[in-house]
LUMKE-699804 format. One line per field, with one value per residue (C-alpha): residue number from 1; residue in three letters; x, y, z. Coordinates in nm, 2 decimals. Each point is the difference from the previous one (the first is absolute). Layout:
REM residues N
num	(NUM:...)
residu	(Ala:...)
xx	(X:...)
yy	(Y:...)
zz	(Z:...)
REM end
This chain:
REM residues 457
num	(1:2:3:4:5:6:7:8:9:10:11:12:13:14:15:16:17:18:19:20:21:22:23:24:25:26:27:28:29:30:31:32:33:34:35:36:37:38:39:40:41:42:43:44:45:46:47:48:49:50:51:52:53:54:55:56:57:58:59:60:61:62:63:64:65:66:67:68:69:70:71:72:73:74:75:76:77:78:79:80:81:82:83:84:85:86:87:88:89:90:91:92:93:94:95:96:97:98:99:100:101:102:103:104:105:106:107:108:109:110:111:112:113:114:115:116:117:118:119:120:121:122:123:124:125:126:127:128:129:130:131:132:133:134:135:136:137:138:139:140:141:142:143:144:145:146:147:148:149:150:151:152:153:154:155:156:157:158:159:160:161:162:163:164:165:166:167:168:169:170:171:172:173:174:175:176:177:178:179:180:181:182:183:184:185:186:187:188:189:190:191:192:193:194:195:196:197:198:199:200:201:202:203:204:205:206:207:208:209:210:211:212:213:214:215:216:217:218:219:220:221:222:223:224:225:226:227:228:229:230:231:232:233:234:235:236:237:238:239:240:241:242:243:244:245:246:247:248:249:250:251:252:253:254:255:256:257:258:259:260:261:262:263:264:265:266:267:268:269:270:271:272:273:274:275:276:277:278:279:280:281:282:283:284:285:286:287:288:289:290:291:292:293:294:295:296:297:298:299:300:301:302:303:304:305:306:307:308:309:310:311:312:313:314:315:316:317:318:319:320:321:322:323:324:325:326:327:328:329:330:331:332:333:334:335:336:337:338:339:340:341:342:343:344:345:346:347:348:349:350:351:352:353:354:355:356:357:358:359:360:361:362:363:364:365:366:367:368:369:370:371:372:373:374:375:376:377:378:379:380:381:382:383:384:385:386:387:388:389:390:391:392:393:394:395:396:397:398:399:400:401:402:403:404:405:406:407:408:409:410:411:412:413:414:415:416:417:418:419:420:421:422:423:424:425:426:427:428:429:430:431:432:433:434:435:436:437:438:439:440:441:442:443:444:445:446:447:448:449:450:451:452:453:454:455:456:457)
residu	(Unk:Unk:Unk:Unk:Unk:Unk:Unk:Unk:Unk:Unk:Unk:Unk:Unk:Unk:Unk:Unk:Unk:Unk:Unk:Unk:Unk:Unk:Unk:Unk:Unk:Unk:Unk:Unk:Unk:Unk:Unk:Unk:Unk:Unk:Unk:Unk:Unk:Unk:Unk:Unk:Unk:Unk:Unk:Unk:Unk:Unk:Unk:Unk:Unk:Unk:Unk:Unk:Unk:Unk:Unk:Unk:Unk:Unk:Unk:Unk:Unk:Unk:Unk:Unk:Unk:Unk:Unk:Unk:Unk:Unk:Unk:Unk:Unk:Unk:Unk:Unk:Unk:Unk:Unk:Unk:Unk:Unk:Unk:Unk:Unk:Unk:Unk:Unk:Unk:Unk:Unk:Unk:Unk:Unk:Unk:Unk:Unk:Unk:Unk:Unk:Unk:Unk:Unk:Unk:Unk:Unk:Unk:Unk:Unk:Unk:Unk:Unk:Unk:Unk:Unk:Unk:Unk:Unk:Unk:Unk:Unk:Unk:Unk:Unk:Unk:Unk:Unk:Unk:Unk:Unk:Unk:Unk:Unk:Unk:Unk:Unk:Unk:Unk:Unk:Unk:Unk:Unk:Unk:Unk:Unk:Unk:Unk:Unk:Unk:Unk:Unk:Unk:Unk:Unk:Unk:Unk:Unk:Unk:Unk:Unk:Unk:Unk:Unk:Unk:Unk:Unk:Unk:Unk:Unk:Unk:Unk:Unk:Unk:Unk:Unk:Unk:Unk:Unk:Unk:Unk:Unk:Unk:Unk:Unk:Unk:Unk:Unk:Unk:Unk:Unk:Unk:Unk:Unk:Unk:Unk:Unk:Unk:Unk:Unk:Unk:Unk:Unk:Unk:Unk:Unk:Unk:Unk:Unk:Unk:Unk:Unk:Unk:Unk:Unk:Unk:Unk:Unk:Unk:Unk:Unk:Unk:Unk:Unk:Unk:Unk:Unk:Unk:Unk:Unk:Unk:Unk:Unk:Unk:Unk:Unk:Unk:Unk:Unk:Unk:Unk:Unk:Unk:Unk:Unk:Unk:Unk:Unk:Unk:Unk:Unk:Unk:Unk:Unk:Unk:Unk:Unk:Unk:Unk:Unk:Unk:Unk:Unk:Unk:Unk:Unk:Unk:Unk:Unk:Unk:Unk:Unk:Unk:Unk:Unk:Unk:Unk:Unk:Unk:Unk:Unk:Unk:Unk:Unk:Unk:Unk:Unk:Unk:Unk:Unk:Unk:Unk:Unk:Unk:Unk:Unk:Unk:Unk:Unk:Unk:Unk:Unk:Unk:Unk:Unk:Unk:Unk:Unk:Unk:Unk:Unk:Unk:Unk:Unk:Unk:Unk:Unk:Unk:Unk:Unk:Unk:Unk:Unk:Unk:Unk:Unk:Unk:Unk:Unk:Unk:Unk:Unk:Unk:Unk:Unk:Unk:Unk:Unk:Unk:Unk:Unk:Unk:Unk:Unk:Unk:Unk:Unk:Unk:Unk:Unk:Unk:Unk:Unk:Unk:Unk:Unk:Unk:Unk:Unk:Unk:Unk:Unk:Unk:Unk:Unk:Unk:Unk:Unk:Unk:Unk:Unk:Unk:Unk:Unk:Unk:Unk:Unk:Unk:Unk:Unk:Unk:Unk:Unk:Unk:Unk:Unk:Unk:Unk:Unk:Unk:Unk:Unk:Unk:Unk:Unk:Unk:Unk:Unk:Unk:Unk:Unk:Unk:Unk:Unk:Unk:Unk:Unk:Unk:Unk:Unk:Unk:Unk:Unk:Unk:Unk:Unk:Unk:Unk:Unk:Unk:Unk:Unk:Unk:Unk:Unk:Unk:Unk:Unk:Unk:Unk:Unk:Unk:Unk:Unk:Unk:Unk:Unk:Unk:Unk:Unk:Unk:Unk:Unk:Unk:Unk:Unk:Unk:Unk:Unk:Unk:Unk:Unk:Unk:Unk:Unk:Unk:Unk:Unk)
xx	(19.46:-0.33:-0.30:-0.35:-0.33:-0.18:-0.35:0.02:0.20:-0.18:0.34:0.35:0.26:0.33:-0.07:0.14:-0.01:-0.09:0.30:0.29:0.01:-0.37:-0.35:-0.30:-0.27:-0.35:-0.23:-0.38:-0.07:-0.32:-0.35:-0.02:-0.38:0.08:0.29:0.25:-0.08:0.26:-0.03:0.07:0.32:0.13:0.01:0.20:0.23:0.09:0.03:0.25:0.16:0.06:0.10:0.30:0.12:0.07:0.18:0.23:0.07:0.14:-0.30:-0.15:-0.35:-0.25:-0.31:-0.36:-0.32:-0.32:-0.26:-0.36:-0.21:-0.25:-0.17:-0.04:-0.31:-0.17:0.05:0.21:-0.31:0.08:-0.35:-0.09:0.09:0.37:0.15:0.17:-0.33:-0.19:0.19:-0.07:-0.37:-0.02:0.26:-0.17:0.29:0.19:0.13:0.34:0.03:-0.07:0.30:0.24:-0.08:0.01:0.32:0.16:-0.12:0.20:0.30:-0.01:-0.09:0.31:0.25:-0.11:0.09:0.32:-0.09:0.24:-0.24:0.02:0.17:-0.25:-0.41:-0.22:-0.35:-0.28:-0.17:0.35:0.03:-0.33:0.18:0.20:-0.30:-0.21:0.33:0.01:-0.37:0.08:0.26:-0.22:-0.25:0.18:0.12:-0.35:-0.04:-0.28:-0.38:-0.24:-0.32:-0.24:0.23:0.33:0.31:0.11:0.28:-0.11:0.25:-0.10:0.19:0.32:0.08:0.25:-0.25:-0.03:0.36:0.10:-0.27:0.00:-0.37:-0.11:-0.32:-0.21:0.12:-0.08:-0.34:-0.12:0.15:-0.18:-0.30:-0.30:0.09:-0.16:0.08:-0.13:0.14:0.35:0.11:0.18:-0.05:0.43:-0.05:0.12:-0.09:0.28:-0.18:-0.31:-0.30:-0.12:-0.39:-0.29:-0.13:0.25:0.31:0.33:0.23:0.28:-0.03:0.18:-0.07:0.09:-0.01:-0.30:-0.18:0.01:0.12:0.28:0.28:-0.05:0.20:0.27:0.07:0.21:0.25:0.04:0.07:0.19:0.25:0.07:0.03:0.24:0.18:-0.05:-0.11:0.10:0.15:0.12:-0.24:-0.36:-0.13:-0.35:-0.24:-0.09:-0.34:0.16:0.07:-0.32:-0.14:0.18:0.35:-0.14:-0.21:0.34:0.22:-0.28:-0.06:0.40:0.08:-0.30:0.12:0.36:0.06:0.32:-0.07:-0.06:0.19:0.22:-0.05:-0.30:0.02:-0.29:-0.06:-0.24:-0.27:-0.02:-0.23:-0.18:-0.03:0.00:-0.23:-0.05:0.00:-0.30:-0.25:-0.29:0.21:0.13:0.36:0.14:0.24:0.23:0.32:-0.12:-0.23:0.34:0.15:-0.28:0.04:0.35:0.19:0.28:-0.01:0.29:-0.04:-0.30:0.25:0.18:-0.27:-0.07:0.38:-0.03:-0.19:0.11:-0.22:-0.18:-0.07:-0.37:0.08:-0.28:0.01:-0.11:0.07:0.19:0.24:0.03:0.11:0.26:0.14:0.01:0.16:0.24:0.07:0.06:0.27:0.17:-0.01:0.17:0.27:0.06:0.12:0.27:0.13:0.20:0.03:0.31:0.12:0.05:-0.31:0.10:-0.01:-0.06:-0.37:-0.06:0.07:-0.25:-0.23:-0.02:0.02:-0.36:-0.14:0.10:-0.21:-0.28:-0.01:0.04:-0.06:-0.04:0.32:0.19:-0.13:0.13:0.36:-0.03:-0.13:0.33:0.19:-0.09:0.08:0.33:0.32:0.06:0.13:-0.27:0.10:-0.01:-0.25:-0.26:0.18:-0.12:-0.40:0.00:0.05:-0.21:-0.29:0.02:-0.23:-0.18:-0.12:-0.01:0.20:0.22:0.33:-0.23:0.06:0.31:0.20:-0.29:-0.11:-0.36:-0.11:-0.18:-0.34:0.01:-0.31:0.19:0.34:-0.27:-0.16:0.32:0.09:-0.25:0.07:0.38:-0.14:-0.24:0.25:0.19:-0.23:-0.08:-0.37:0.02:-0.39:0.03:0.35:-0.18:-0.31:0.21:0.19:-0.29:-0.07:0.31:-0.04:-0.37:0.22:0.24:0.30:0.21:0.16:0.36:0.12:0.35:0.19:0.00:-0.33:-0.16:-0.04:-0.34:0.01:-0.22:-0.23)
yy	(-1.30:0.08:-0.20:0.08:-0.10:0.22:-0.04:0.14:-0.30:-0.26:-0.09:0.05:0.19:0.22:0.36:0.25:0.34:0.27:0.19:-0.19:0.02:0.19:-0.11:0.18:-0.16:0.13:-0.21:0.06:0.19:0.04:0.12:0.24:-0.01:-0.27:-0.10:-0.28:-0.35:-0.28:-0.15:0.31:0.04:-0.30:0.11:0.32:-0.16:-0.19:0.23:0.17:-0.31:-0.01:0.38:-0.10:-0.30:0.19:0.26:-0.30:-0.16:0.32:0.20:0.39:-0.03:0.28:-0.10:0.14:-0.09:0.12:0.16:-0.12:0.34:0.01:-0.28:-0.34:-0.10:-0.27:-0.28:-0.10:0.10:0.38:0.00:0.12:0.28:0.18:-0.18:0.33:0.20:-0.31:0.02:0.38:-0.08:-0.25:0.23:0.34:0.13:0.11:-0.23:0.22:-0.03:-0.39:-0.03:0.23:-0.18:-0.34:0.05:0.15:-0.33:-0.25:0.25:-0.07:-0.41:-0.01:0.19:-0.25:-0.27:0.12:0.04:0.25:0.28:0.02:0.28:0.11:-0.05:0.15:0.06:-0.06:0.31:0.22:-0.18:0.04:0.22:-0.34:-0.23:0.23:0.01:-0.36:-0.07:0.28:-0.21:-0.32:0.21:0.05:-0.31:-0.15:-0.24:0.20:0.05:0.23:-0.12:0.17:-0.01:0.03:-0.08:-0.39:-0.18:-0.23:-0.36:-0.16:0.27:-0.10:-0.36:-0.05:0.06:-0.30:-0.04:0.05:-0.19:-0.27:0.01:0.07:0.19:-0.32:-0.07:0.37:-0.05:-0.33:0.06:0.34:0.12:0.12:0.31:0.31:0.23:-0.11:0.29:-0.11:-0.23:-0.27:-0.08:0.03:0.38:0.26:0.32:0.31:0.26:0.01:0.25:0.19:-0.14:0.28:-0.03:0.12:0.13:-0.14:0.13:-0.14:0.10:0.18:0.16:-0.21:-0.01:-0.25:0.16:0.09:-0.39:-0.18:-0.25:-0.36:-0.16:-0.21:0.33:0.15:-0.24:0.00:0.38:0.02:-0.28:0.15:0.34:-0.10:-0.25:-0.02:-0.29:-0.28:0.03:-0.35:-0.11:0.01:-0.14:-0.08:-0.22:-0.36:0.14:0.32:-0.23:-0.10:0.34:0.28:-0.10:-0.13:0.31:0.21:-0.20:0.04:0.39:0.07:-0.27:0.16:0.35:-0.02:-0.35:-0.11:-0.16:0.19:-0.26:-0.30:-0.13:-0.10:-0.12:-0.12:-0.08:-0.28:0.04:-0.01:-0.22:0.06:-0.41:-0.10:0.19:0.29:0.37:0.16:0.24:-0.25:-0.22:0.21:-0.05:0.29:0.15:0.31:0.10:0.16:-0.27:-0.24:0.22:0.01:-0.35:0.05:-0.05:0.18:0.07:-0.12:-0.35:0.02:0.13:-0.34:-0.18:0.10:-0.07:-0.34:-0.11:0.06:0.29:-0.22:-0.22:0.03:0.05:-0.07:0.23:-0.12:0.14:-0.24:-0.01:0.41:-0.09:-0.25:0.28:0.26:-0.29:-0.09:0.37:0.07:-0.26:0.15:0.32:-0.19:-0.11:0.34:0.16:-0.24:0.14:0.27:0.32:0.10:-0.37:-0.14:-0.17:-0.35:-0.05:-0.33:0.00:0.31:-0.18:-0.28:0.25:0.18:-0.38:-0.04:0.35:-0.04:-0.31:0.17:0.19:-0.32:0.16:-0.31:-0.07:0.28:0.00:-0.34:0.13:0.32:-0.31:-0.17:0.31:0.04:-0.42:0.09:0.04:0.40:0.25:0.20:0.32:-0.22:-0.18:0.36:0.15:-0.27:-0.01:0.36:0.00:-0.33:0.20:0.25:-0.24:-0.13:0.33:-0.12:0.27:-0.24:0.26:0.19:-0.30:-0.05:0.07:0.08:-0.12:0.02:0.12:-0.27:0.08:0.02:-0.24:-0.26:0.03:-0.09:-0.28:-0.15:0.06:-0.21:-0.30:0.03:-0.01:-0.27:-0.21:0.04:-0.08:-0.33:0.11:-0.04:-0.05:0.39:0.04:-0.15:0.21:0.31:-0.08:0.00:0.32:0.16:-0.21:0.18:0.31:-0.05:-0.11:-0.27:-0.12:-0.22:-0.10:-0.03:-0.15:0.35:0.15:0.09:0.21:0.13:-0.03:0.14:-0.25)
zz	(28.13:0.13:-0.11:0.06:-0.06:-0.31:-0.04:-0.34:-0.08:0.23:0.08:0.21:-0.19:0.07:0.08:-0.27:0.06:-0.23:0.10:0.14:0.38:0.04:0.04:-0.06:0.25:0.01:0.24:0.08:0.25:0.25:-0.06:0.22:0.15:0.26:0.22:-0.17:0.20:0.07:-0.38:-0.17:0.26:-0.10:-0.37:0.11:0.16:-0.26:-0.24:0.31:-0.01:-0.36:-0.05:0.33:-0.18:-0.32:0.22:0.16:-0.32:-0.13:-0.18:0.00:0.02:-0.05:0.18:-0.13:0.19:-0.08:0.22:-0.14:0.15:-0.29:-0.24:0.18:-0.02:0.21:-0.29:-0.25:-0.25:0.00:0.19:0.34:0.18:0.04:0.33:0.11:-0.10:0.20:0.29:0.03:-0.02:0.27:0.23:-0.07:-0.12:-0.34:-0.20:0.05:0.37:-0.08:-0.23:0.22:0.35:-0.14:-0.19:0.27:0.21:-0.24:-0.02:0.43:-0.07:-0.27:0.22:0.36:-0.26:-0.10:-0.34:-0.19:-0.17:-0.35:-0.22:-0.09:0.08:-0.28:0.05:-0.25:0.06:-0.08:-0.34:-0.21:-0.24:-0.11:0.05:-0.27:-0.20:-0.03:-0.04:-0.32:-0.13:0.00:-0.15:-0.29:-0.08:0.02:0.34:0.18:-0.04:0.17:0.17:0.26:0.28:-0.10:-0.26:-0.07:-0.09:-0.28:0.14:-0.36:-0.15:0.21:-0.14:0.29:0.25:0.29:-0.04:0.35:0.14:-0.26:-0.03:-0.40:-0.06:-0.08:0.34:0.18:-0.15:0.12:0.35:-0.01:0.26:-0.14:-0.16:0.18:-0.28:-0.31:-0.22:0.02:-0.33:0.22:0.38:0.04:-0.15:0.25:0.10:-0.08:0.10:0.19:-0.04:0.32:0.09:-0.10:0.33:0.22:-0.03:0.13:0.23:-0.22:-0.36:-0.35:-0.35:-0.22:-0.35:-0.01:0.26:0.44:0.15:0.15:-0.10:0.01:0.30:-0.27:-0.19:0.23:0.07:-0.39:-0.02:0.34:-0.05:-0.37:0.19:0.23:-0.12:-0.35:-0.23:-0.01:0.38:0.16:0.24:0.14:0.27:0.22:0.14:-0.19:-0.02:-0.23:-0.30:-0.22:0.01:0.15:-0.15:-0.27:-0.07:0.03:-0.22:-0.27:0.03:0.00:-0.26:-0.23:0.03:-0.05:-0.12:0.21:0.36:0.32:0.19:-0.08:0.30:0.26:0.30:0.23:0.36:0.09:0.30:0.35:0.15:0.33:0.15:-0.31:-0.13:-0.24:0.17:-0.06:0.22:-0.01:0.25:0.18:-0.06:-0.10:0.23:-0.01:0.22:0.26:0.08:-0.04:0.24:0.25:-0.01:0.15:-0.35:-0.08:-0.35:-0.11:0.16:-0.32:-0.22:0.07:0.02:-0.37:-0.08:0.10:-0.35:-0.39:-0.13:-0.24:0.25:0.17:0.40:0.22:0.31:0.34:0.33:0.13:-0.34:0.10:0.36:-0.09:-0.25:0.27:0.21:-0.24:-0.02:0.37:-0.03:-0.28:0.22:0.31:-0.24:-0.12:0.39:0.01:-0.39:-0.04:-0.31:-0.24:-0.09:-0.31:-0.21:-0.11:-0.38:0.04:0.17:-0.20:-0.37:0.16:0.07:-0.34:-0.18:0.22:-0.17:-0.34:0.03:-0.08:0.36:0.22:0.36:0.17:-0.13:0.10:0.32:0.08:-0.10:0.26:0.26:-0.11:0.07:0.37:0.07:-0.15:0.17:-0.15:0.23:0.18:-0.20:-0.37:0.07:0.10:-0.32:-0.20:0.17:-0.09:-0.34:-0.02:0.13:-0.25:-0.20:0.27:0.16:0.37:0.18:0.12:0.03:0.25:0.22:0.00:0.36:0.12:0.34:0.13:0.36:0.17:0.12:0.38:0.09:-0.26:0.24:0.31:-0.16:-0.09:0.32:0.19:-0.26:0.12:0.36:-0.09:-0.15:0.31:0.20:-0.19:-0.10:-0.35:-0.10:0.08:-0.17:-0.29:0.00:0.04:-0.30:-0.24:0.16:-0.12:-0.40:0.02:0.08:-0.32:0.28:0.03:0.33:-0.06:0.33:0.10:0.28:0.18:-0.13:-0.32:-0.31:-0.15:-0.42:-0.22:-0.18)
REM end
């Protein structure tokens, strides 16, 4: 039986699909006026991660994840400027060539990671029609208010609200900054629908029945989700820093309009750290993939680096902690050439495995158990059978390896060649100097009586 984590529930409990054998996943996708960074890779990969252990322990899933092209602002205050529109104004270009460059940049990030692409990726800007729909339907039932710049949700007429975070009102209100916009009844009231400014138009805007604007950045997940995979669907997932407002904003808008949950489940994934430290621009320590690949990285050895911590654990990324990942995954490659395809998985390491996920998506675990399987005595052909289907969760392109045999690099045959004659010729201060040559090189020298073979490090 699986067991997860629910936030809704501040607690671990066993999984329970809306329909038997299918899960309706909808997880929070990017922003699209910037390129995702190393922290927000992490959180899709474990969302990949969790949408490949269903599949292994025997569910359908129908994947949803949102494309945010319209209705961020800066804050969490439904102040400042559109960060898509903002973008656009800094780059002198439309906010429309913004959102379709920078979305096709995560689609090329997600795919180098071996992240599986959802079913299906909505954007914000394709949906207004059920945004309005669902502001309409709040409308009715009496949760918004108009003010100068926009339509509210009124959170003290949702006496649930703070449930996902934990936080009550009171609560929300003494943590609160000074409140920029006085008009609004409570600080924790949210913007629906956002009026266009008098002085300028937007690039992105609508008619609405209220008046020319834009949807508020929680709206569309709310009307998206519903859209695609009804409500209540079983889970929904995102960042730590989703759940007091943008999550919590969600569950109140869906919950208010058609008073049955939008999800029965919510999962979270905790931060990356840069040394430990938080990411942020200020310091400087934001990175994206191609600078980790510049860097000499392969992404996947990141990938596994991110694999090697629960995802409500905080991880605190260093260089060093990425190079004995990629190290660590160089090995696992070596060990691959010597497997073979078309045997027989063993049910016994697999059960282990699945055991490790249905504790609420123990990785760490369920690494250790494919480490197990490649110290074990299997056949070559059972033992690559059962790595492959392992690495169906673990995303590390493992079967690509397998029986395959690298070329070595021609000035790595000559170096090892003088340490040979060096050795032979009882000069080992050299011999020794030449083999931290070939380790700077990623190449191992074992020596035999005879001569030598070069391994991959």
């Amino acid at each position: 039986m699986l067991r997860i984590y629910n936030t809704l529930t501040h607690s671990e409990q066993d999984f329970t699909p809306i329909k038997p054998g299918e899960v309706g996943l909808y997880t929070c996708g990017p922003t699209v006026y910037g390129r995702a960074h190393v922290g927000n890779l992490r959180m899709y990969v474990f969302e990949d991660v969790l949408k490949r252990s269903l599949t292994m322990l025997g569910y359908k899933v129908k994947h949803v994840m949102n494309i945010t092209d319209v209705g961020h602002l800066v804050g969490d205050g439904d102040a400042g400027e559109d960060k898509v529109e903002g973008a656009a104004a800094r780059l002198g270009r439309t906010a429309w060539d913004i959102a379709k460059d920078y979305e096709a940049m995560f689609v090329e990030d997600i795919a180098k990671m071996n992240i599986l692409s959802p079913d299906f990726m909505p954007r914000a800007t394709e949906h207004i029609k059920e945004q309005i729909e669902l502001v309409q339907k709040l409308e009715e039932q009496g949760f918004t208010y108009q003010i100068t710049d926009g339509i509210y949700f009124d959170v003290e007429k949702f006496a649930a609200y703070g449930k996902l975070s934990g936080q009550s009102l009171k609560d929300k209100l003494a943590g609160a900054r000074v409140e920029e916009n006085t008009e609004k009844h409570h600080p924790a009231d949210f913007a629906l629908w956002k009026f266009s400014p008098v002085d300028h138009k937007r690039q992105m805007e609508w008619e609405s029945p209220w008046g020319t604007g834009f949807p508020g950045w929680h709206l569309e997940c709310s009307a998206m989700a519903r859209a695609y995979l009804g409500q209540p669907f079983d889970i929904h997932c995102g960042g730590v820093d989703h759940i007091a407002v943008h999550h919590e904003n969600e569950i109140a808008q869906s919950e208010a309009a058609y008073h049955e949950p939008l999800a029965n489940y919510w999962m979270h994934g905790e931060f990356l750290l840069m040394d430990n430290q938080k990411m942020s621009k200020s310091l400087g320590n934001l990175y994206v993939l191609p600078e980790v690949i510049e860097r000499g990285f392969d992404p996947l050895a990141l990938r596994l680096y991110f694999l090697s911590a629960n995802y409500r654990q905080k991880l605190n990324f260093s260089w060093d902690a990425l190079t004995s990942a990629q190290n660590t995954l160089k090995k696992l490659r070596q060990e691959m050439k010597w497997l073979a395809r078309d045997g027989k998985a063993n049910q016994g390491y697999l059960v282990d495995m699945k055991i490790a996920l249905e504790a609420d998506l123990n990785i760490p675990k369920a690494l250790a158990v494919l480490h197990e399987v490649l110290r074990s005595d299997l056949s070559p052909v059972n033992k690559g059978a059962t790595i492959i289907e392992m690495d169906e969760v673990f995303g590390l392109g493992l079967a690509d390896w397998i029986g395959k045999t690298e070329e070595t690099p021609k000035e790595v045959i000559q170096i090892a060649d003088q340490r040979w004659q060096a050795k032979l010729d009882k000069d080992f201060a050299k011999a020794d100097e030449l083999r931290d040559t070939l380790a700077e090189a990623g190449w191992k020298m074992n020596d035999g009586k005879d001569g030598y073979e070069l391994e991959r490090l």
